[in-house]
N, CA and C atoms as an extended XYZ file, in Angstrom:
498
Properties=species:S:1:pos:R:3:atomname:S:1:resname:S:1:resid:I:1 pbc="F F F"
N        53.016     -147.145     -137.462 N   UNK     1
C        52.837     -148.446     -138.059 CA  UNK     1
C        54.181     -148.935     -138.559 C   UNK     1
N        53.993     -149.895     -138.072 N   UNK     2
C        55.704     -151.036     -138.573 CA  UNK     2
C        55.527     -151.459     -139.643 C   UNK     2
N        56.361     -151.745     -141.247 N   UNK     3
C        56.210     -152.357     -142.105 CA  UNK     3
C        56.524     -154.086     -141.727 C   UNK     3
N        57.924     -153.850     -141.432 N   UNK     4
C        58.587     -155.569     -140.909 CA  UNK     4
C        58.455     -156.310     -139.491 C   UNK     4
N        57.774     -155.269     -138.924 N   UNK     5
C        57.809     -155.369     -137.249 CA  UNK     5
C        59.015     -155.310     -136.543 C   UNK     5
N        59.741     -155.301     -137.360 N   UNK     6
C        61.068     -155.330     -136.542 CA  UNK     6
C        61.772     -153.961     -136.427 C   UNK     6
N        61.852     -153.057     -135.059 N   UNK     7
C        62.474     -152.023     -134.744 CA  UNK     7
C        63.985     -152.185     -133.872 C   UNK     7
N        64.643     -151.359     -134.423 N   UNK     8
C        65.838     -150.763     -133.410 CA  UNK     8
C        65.566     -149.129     -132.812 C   UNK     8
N        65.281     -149.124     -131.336 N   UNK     9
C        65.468     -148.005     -131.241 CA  UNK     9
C        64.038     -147.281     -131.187 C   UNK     9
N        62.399     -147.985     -131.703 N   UNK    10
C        61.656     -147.545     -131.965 CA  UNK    10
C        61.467     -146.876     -133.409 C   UNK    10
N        62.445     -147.292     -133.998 N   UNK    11
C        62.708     -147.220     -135.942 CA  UNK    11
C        62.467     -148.376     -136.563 C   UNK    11
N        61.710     -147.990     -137.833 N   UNK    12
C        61.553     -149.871     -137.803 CA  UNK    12
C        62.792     -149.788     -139.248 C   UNK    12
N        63.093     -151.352     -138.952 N   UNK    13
C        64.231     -151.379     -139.933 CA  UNK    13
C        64.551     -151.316     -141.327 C   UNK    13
N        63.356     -150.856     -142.256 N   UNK    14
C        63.327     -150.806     -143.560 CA  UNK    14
C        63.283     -149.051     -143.638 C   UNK    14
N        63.371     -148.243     -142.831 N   UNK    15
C        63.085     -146.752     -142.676 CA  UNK    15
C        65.032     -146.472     -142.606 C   UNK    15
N        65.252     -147.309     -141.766 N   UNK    16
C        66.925     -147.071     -141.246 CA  UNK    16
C        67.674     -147.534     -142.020 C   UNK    16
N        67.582     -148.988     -143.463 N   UNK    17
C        68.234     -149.143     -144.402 CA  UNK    17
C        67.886     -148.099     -145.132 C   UNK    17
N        66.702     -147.367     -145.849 N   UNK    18
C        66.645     -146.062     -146.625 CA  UNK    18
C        67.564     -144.836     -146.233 C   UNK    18
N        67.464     -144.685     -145.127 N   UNK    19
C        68.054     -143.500     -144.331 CA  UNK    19
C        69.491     -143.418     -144.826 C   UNK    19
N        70.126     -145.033     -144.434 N   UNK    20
C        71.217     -145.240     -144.628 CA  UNK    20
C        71.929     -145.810     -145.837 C   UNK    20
N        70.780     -145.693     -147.002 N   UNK    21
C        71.550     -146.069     -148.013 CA  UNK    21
C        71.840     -144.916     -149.055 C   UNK    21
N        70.587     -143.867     -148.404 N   UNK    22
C        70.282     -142.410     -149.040 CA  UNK    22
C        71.834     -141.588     -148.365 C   UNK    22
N        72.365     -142.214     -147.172 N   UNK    23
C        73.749     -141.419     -146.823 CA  UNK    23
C        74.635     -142.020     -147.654 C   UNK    23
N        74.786     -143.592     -147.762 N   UNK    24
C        76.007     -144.036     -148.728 CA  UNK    24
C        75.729     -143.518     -150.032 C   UNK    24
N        74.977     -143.316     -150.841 N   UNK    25
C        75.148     -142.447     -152.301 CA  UNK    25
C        75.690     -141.382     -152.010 C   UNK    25
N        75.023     -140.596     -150.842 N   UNK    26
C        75.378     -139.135     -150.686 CA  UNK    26
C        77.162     -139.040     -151.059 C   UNK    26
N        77.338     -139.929     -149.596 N   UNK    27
C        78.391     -139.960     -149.642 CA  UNK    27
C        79.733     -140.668     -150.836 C   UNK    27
N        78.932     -141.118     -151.675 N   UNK    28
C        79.568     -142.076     -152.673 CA  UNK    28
C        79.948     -140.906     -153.749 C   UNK    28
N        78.461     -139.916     -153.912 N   UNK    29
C        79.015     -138.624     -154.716 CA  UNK    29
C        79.956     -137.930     -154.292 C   UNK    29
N        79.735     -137.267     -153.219 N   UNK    30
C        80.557     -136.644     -152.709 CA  UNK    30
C        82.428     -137.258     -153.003 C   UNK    30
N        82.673     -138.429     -152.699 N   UNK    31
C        83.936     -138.826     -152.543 CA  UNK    31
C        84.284     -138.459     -154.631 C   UNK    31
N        83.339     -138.985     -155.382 N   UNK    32
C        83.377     -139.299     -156.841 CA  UNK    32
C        83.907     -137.956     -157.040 C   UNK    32
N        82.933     -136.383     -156.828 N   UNK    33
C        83.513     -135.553     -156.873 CA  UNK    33
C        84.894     -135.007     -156.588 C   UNK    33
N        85.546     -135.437     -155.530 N   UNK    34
C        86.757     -135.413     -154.652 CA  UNK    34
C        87.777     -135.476     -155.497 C   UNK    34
N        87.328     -136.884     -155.915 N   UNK    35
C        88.585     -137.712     -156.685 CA  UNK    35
C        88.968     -136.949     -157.682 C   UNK    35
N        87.813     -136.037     -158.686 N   UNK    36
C        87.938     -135.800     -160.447 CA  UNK    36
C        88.688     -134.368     -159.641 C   UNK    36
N        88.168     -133.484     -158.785 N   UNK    37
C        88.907     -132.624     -158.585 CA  UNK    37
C        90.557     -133.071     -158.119 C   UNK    37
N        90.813     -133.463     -157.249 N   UNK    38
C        92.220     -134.281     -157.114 CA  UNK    38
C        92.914     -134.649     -158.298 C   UNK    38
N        92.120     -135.432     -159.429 N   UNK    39
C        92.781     -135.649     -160.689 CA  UNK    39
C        93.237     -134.212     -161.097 C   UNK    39
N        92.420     -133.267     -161.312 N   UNK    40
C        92.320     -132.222     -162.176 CA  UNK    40
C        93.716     -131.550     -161.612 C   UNK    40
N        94.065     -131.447     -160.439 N   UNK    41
C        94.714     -130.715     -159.432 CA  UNK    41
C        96.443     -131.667     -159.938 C   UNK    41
N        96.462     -132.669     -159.612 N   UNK    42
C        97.497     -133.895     -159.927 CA  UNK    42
C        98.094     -133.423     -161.153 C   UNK    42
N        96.740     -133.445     -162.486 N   UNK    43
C        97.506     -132.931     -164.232 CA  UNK    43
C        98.087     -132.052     -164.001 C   UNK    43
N        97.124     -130.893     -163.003 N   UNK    44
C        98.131     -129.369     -163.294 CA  UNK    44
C        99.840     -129.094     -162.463 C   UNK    44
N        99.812     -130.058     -161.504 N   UNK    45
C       101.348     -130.217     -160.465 CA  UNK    45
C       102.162     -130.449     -161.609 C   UNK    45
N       101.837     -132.166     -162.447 N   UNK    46
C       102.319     -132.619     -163.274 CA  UNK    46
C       102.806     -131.456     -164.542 C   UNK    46
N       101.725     -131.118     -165.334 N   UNK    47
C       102.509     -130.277     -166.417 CA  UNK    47
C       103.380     -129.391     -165.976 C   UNK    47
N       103.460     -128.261     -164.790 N   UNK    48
C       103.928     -127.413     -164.065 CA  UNK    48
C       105.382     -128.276     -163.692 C   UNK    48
N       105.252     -129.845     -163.383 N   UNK    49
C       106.327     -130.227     -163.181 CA  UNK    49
C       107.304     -130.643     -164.073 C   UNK    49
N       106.793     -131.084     -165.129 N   UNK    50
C       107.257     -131.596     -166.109 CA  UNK    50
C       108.427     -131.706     -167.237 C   UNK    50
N       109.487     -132.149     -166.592 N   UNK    51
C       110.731     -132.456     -167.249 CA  UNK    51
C       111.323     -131.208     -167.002 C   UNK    51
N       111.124     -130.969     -165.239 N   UNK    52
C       112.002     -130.016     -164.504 CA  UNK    52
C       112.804     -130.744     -163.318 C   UNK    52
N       113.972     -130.293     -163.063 N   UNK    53
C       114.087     -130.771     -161.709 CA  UNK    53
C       114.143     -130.063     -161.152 C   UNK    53
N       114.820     -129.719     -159.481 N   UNK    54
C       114.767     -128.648     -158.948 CA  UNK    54
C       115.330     -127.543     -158.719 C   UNK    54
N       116.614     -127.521     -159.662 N   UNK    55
C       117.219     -126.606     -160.064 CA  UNK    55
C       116.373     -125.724     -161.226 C   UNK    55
N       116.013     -126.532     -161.986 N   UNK    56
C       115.352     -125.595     -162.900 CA  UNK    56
C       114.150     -124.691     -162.401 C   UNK    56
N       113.673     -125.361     -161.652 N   UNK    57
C       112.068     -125.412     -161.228 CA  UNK    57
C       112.643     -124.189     -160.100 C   UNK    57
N       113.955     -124.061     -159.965 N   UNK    58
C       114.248     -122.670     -158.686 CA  UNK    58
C       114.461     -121.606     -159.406 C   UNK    58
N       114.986     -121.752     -160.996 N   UNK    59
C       115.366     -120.218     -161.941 CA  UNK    59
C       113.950     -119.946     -162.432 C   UNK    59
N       112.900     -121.228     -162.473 N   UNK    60
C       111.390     -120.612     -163.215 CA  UNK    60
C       110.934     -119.518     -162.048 C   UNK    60
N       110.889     -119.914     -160.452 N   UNK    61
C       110.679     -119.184     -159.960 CA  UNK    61
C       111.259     -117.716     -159.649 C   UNK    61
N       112.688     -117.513     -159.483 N   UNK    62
C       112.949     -116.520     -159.617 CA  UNK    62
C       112.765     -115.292     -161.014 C   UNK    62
N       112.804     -116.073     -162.248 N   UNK    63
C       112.271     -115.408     -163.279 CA  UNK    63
C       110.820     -114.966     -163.038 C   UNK    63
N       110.215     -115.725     -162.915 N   UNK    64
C       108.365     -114.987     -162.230 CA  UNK    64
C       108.681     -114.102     -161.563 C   UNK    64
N       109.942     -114.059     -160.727 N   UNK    65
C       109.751     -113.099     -159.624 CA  UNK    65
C       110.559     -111.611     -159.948 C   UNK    65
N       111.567     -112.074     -160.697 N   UNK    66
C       111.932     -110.801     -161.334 CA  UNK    66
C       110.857     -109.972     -162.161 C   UNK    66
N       110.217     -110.691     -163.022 N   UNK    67
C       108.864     -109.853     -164.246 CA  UNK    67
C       108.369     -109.710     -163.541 C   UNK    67
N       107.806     -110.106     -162.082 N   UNK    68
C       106.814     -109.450     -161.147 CA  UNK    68
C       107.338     -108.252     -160.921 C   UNK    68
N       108.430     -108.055     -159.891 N   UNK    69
C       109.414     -106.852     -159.939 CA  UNK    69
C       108.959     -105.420     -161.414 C   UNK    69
N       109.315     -106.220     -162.184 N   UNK    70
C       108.890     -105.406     -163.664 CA  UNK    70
C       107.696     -104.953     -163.770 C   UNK    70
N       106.895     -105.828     -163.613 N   UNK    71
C       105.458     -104.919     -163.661 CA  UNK    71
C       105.016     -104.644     -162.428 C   UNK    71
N       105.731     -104.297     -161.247 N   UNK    72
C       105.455     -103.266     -160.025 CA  UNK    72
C       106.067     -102.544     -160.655 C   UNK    72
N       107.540     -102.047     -161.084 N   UNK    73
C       107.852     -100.978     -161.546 CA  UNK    73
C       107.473     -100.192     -162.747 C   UNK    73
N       106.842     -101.084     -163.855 N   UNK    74
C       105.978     -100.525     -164.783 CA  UNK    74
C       104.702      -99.903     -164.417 C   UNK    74
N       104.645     -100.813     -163.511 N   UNK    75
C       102.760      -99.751     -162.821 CA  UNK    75
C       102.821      -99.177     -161.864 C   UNK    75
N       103.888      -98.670     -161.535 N   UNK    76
C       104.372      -97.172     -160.739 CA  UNK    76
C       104.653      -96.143     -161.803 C   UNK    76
N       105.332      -96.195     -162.822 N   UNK    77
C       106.230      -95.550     -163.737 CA  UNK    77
C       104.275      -95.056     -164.586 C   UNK    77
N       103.508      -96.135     -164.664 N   UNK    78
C       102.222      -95.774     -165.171 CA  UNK    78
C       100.962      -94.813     -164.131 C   UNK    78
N       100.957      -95.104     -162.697 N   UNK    79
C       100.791      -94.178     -161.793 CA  UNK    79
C       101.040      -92.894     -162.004 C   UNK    79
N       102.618      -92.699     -162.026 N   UNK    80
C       103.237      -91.428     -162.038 CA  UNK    80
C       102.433      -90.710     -163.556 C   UNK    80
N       103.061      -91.450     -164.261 N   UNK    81
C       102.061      -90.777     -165.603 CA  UNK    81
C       100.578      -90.089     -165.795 C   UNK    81
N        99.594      -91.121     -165.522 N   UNK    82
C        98.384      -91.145     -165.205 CA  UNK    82
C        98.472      -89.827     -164.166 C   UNK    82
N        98.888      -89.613     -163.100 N   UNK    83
C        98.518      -88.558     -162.017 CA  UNK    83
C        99.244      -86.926     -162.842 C   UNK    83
N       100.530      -87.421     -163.486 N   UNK    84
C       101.041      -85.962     -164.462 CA  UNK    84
C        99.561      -85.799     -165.489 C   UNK    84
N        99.536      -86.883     -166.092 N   UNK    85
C        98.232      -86.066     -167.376 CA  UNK    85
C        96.508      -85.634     -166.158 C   UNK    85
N        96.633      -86.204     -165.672 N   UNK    86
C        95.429      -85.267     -164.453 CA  UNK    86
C        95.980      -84.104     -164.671 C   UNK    86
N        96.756      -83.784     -163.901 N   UNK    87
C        97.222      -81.878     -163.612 CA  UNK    87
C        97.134      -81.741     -165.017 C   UNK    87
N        97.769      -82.248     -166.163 N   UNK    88
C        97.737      -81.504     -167.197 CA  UNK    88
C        96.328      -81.271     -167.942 C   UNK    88
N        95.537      -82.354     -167.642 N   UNK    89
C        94.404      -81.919     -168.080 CA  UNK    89
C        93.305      -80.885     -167.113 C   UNK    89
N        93.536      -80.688     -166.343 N   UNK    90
C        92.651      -80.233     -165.354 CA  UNK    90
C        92.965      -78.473     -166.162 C   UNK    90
N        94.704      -78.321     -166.922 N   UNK    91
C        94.868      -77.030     -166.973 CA  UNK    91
C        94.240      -76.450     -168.402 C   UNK    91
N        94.068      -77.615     -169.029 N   UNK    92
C        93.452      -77.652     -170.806 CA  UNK    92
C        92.360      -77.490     -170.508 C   UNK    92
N        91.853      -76.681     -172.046 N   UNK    93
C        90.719      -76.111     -172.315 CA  UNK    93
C        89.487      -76.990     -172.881 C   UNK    93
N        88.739      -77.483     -171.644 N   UNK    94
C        87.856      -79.255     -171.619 CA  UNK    94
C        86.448      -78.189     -171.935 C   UNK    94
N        86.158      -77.202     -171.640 N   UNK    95
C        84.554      -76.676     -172.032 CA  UNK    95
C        84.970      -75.259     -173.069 C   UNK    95
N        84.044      -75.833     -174.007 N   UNK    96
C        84.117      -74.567     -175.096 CA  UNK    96
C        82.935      -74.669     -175.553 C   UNK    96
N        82.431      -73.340     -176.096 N   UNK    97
C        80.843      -72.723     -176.571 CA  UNK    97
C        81.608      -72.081     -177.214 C   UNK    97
N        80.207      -72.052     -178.667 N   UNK    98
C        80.568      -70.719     -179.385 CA  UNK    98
C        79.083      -70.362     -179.709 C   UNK    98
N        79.440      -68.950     -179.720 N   UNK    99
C        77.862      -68.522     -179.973 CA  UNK    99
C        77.934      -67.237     -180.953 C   UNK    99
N        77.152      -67.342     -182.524 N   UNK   100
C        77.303      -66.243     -183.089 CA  UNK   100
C        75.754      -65.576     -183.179 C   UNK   100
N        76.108      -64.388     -183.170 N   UNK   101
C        75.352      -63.218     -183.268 CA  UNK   101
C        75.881      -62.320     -184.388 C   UNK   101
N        74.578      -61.176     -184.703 N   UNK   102
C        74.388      -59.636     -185.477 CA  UNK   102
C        75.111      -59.126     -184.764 C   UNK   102
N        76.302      -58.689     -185.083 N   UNK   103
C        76.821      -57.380     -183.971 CA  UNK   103
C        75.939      -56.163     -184.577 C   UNK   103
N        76.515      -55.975     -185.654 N   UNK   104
C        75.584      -54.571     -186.518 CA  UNK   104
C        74.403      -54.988     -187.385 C   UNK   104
N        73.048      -53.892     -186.728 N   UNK   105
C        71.873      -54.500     -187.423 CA  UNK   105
C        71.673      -53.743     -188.573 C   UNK   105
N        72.949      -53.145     -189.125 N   UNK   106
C        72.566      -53.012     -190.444 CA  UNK   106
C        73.076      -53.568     -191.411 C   UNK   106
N        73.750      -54.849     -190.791 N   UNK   107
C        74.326      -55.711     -191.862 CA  UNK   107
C        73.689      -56.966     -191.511 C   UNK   107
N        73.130      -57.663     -192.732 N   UNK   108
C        72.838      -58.992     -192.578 CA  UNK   108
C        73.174      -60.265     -192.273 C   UNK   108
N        72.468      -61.156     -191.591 N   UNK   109
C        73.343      -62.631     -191.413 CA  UNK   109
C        74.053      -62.096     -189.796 C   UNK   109
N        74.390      -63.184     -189.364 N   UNK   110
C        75.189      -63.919     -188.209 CA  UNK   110
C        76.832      -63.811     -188.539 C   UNK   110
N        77.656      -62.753     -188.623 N   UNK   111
C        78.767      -62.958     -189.222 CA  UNK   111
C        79.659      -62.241     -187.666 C   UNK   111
N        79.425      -62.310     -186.721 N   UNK   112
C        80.122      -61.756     -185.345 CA  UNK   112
C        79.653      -63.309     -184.275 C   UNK   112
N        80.882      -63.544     -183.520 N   UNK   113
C        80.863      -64.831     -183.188 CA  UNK   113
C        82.119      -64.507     -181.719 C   UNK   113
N        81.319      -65.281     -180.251 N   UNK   114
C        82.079      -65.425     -179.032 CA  UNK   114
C        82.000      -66.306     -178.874 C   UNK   114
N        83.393      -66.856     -178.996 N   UNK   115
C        84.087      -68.681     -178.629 CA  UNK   115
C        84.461      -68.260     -177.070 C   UNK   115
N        84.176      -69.295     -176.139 N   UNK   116
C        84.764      -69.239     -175.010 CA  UNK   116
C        85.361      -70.327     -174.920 C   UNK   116
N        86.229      -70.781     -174.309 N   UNK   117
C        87.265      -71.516     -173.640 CA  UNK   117
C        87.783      -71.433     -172.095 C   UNK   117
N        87.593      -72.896     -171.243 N   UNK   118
C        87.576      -72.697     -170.135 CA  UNK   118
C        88.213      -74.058     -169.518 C   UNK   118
N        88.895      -73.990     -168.828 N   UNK   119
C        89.248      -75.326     -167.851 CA  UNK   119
C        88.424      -75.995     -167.155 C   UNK   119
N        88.875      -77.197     -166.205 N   UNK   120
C        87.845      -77.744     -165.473 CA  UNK   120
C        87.143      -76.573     -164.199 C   UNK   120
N        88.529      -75.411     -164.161 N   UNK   121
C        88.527      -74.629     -163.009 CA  UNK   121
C        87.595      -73.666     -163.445 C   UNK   121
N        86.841      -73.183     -164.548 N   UNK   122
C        86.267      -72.487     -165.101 CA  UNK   122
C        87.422      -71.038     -165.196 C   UNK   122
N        88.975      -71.390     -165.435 N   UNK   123
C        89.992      -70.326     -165.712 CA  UNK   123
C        89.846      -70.522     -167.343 C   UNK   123
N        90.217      -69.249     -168.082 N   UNK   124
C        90.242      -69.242     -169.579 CA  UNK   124
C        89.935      -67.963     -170.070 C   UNK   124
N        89.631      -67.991     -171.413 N   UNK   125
C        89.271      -66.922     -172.534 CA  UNK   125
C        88.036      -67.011     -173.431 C   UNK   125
N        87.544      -65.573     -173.202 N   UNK   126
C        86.635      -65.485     -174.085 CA  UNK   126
C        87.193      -64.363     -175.110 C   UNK   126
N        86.659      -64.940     -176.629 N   UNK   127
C        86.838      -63.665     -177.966 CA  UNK   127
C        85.680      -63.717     -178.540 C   UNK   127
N        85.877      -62.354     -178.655 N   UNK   128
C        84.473      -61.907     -179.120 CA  UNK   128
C        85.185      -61.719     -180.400 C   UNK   128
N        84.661      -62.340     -181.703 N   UNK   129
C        85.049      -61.230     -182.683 CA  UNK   129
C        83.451      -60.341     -183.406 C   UNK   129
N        83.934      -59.350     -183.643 N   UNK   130
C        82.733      -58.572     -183.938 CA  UNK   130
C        82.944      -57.922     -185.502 C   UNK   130
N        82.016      -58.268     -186.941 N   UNK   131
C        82.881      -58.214     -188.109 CA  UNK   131
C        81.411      -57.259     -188.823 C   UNK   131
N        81.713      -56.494     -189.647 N   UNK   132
C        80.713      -55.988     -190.351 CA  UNK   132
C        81.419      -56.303     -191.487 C   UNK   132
N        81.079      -55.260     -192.610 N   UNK   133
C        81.504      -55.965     -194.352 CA  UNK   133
C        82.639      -55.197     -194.617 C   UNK   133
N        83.011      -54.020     -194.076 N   UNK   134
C        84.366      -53.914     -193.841 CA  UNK   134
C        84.894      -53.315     -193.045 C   UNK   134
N        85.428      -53.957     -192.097 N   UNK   135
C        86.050      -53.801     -190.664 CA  UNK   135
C        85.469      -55.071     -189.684 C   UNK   135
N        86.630      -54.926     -188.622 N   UNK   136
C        86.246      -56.245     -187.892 CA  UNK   136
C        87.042      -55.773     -186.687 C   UNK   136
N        86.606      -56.636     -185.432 N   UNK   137
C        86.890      -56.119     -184.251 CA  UNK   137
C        87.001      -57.249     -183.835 C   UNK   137
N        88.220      -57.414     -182.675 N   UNK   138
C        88.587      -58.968     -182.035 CA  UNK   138
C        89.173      -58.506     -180.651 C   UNK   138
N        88.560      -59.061     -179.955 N   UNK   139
C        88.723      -58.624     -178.054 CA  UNK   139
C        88.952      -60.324     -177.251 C   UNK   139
N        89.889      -59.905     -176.261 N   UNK   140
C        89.766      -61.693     -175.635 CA  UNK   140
C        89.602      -60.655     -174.092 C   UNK   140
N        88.961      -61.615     -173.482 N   UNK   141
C        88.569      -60.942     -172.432 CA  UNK   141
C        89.102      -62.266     -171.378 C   UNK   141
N        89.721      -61.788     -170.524 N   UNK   142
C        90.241      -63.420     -169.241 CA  UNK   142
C        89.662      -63.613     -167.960 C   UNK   142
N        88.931      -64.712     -167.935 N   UNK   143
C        88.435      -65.484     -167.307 CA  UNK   143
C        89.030      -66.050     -166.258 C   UNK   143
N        88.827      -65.697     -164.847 N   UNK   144
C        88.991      -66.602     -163.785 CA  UNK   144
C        87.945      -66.700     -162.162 C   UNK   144
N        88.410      -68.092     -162.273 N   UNK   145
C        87.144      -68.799     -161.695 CA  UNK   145
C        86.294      -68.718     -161.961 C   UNK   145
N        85.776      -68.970     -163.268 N   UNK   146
C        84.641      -67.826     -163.217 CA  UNK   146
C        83.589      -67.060     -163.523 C   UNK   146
N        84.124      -65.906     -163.294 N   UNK   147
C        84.122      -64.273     -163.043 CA  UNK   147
C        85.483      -63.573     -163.795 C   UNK   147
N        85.003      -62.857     -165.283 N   UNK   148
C        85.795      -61.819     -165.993 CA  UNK   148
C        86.451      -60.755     -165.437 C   UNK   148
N        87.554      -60.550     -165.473 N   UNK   149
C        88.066      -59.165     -165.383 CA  UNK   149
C        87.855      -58.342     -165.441 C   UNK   149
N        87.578      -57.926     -166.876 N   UNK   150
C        86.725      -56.678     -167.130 CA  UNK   150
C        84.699      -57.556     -167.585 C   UNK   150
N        84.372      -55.556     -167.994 N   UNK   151
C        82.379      -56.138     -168.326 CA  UNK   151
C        82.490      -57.465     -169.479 C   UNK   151
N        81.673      -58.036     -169.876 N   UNK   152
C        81.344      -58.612     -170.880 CA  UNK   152
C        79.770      -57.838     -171.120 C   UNK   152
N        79.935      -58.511     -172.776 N   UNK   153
C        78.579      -58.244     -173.495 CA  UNK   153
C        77.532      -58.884     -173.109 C   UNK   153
N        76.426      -58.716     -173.599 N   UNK   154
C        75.267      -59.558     -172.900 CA  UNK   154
C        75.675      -61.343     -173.919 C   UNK   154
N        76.276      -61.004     -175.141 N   UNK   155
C        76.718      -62.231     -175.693 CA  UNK   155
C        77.857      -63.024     -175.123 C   UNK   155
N        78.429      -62.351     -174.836 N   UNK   156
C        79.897      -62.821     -173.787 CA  UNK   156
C        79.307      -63.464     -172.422 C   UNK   156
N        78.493      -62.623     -171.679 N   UNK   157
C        77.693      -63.784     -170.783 CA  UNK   157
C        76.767      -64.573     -170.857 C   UNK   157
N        76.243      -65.049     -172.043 N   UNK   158
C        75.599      -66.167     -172.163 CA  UNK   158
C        76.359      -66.904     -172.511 C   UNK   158
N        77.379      -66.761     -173.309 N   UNK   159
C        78.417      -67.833     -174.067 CA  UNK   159
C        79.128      -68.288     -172.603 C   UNK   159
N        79.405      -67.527     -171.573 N   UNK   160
C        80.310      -67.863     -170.296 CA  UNK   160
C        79.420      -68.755     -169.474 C   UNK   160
N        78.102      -68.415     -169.499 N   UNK   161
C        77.034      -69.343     -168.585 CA  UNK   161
C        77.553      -70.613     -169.182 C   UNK   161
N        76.920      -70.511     -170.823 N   UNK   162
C        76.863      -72.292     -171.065 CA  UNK   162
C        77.611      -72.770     -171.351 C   UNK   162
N        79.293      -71.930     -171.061 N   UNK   163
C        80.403      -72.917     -171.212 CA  UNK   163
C        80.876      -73.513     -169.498 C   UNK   163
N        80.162      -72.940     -168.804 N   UNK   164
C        80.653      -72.794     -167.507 CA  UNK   164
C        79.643      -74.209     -166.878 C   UNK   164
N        78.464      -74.495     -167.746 N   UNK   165
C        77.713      -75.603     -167.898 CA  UNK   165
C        77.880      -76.981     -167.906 C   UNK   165
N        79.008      -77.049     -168.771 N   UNK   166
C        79.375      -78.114     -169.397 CA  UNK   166
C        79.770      -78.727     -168.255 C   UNK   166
């Protein structure tokens, strides 16, 4: 059905002014947008340019380009660092347990105690100290990979499990 009777094309002509007036806004935004970005773009040339000529405007650039220089060589010099404290930490003692026990059950209380200490590598030391009310006993037993050197106590290998945990 024709509103005006009048077609171009088999369109009638009040369908093809909508069509085409719904493109000129489109397009009217579109350009509006254009422009404010272009402005926005224009201020920032401008301040950037501003009461330079092109001599100056050639030492701003090389100064950027020297402090660039600077902080490539600062964040190499920070690389190198960063990768030294890795190794150094990998060799520090990052898992420790301590676990006290009765050595002698005829003395009362928890007063005998095995601290272990171990790297990321599970390399390190375990001490047992073992204390009654008078006399005391202190053993370090060395740890690698691991697996002790010599036996441990049944307290020495639980303290090695759950430091070996961590």
């Amino acid at each position: 059905m024709y509103l005006t009777g009048i077609t171009i094309f088999n369109i009638d002509v009040i369908y093809l002014l909508i069509g085409l007036t719904l493109l000129f806004l489109v397009s009217l935004l579109l350009n509006i947008i254009s422009l404010s970005k272009i402005g926005g773009l224009r201020r920032r040339y401008e301040d950037f340019l501003s009461g330079k000529d092109g001599k100056s405007l050639e030492e701003e650039i090389y100064q950027r380009f020297d402090r660039l220089d600077e902080l490539e060589e600062k964040n190499t010099k920070l690389g190198k660092q960063i990768d030294l404290n890795r190794v150094r930490l990998s060799t520090t003692y990052s898992k420790m347990k301590i676990l006290k026990y009765n050595a002698f059950d005829n003395l009362g209380g928890e007063t005998s105690f095995v601290l272990g200490l171990l790297n990321e590598h599970n390399n390190g030391i375990l001490l047992n100290s073992m204390n009654n009310g008078s006399e005391g006993y202190f053993y370090a037993k060395e740890i690698q990979n691991g697996k002790p050197k010599t036996a441990l106590s049944e307290e020495e290998e639980k303290t090695l499990a759950q430091c070996m945990n961590q």
